[in-house]
N, C-alpha and C positions, 0 to 999 in steps of 0.2 A: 658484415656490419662494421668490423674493426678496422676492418679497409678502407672502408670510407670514412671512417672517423680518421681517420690518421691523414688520408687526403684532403679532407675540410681543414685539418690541425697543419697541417704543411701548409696549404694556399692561406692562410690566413695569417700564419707566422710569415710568409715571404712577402704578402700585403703591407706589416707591418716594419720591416724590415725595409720595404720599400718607401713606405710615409714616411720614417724617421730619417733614411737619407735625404728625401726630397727638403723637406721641412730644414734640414739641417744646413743642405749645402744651396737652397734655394737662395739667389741672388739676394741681397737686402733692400736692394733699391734698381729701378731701371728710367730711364730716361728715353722721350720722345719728342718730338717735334710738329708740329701741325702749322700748316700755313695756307691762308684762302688769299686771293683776290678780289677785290670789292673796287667794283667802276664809281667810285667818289672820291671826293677828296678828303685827306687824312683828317682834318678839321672837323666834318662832319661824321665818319667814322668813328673818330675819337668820341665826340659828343655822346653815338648810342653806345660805343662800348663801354663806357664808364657811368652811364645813368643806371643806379641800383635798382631803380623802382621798375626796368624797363628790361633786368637779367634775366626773368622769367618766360620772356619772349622766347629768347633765343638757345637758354639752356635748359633741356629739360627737365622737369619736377620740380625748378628751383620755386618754392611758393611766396616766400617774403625774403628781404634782406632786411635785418635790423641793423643799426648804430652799438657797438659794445664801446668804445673812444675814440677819442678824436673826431675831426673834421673830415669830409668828402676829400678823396685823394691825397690827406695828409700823410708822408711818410711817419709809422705808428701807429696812424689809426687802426681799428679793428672792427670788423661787422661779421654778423652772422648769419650763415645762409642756413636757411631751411629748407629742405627737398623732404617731398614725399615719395617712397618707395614701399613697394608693396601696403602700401594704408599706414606704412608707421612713418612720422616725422624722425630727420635724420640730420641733426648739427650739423656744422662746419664754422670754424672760426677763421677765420682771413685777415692776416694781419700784411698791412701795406708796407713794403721794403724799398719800394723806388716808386717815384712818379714824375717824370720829366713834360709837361703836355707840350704834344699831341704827337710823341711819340715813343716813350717808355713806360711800362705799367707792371710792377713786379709786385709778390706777395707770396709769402707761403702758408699754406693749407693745413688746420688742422682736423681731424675728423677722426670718428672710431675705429677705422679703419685703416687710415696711412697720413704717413706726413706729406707734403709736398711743397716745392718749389718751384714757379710760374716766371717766367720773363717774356711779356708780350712787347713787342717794338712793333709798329708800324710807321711805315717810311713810304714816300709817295716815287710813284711813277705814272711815265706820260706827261710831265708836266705840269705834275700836282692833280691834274684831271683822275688818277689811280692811287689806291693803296693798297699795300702788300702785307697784309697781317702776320707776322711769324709770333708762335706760341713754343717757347721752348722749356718744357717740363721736366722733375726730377720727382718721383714718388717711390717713398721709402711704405715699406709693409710695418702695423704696428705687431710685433711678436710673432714666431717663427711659422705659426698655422696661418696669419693674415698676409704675411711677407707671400706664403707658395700660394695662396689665391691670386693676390696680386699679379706673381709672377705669373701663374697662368690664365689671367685674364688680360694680361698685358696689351692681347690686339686689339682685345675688344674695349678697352680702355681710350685706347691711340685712336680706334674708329670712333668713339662716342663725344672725343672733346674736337677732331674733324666735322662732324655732323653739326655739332652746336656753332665752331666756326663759320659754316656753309651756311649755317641759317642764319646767324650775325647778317652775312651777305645777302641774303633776300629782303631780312628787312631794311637795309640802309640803303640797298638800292631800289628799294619801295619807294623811300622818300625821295622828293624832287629836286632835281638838282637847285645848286645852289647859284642863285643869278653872278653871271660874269658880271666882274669890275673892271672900270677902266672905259677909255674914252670909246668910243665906235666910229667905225673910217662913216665917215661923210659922201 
């Protein structure tokens, strides 16, 4: 019996032993990149990527976006998303850092969980007929137990703002393209 008290007392002190390094020396921040292709033009991409009332489409759980200040795409502004997870509503403040239209959209994230920073650019290809979505992220952990989550949810982080990308692309290329301008040969 003492034997195994002493074996449960060792694996349990190396357990601990082991969280406090992870916790300690777990990265503070990691950074990732996401980018989709979308057969529209940046104009019309732009348009649903930036309609609040229209993020819940494409990212999942978002339920509402409110107004906290400012104006729609004013650098400062701030709105708040609300996601449902697991039945509890879950903040996020977004305050706007850069908006160039209809092709840069920057802001960083706050929430209970981690800071972040967001630089979306889309840029056209083909001839404007295409746009190239790049999403390039920096997410800090808030305190050293949210930082080793993070850290170790990192891919599945990196695959879940991919998927909400992907699906940006099904609904913009849902909509109809947008009629050619300009003369027609005769």
């Amino acid at each position: 019996m003492k034997r195994v008290l002493l074996t449960g007392l060792g694996c349990l002190s190396l357990i601990v032993v082991v969280m406090v390094i992870a916790f300690t020396f777990a990265p503070t921040s990691f950074d990732y990149t996401n980018e989709v292709r979308i057969e529209r033009p940046v104009e019309q991409t732009w348009a649903v990527f930036t309609d609040g009332s229209r993020m819940g489409e494409w990212i999942h759980g978002i339920e509402r976006v409110e107004n906290v200040s400012g104006e729609h795409l004013e650098v400062g502004s701030q709105w708040k998303l609300v996601m449902v997870e697991g039945g509890r509503d879950i903040e996020m403040v977004e305050t706007v850092t850069a908006c160039e239209p209809p092709s840069v959209f920057s802001f960083d994230m706050d929430n209970p969980w981690f800071l972040g920073q967001h630089a979306i650019t889309l840029r056209p290809e083909d001839g404007g007929a295409a746009t190239v979505l790049t999403a390039k992220n920096t997410v800090a952990g808030k305190g050293a137990f949210k930082r080793f989550l993070l850290w170790i949810g990192r891919e599945g982080i990196t695959a879940q703002g991919q998927h909400a990308y992907e699906h940006l692309k099904e609904i913009v290329e849902a909509e109809p393209q947008p009629e050619a301008t300009g003369t027609q040969p005769t």
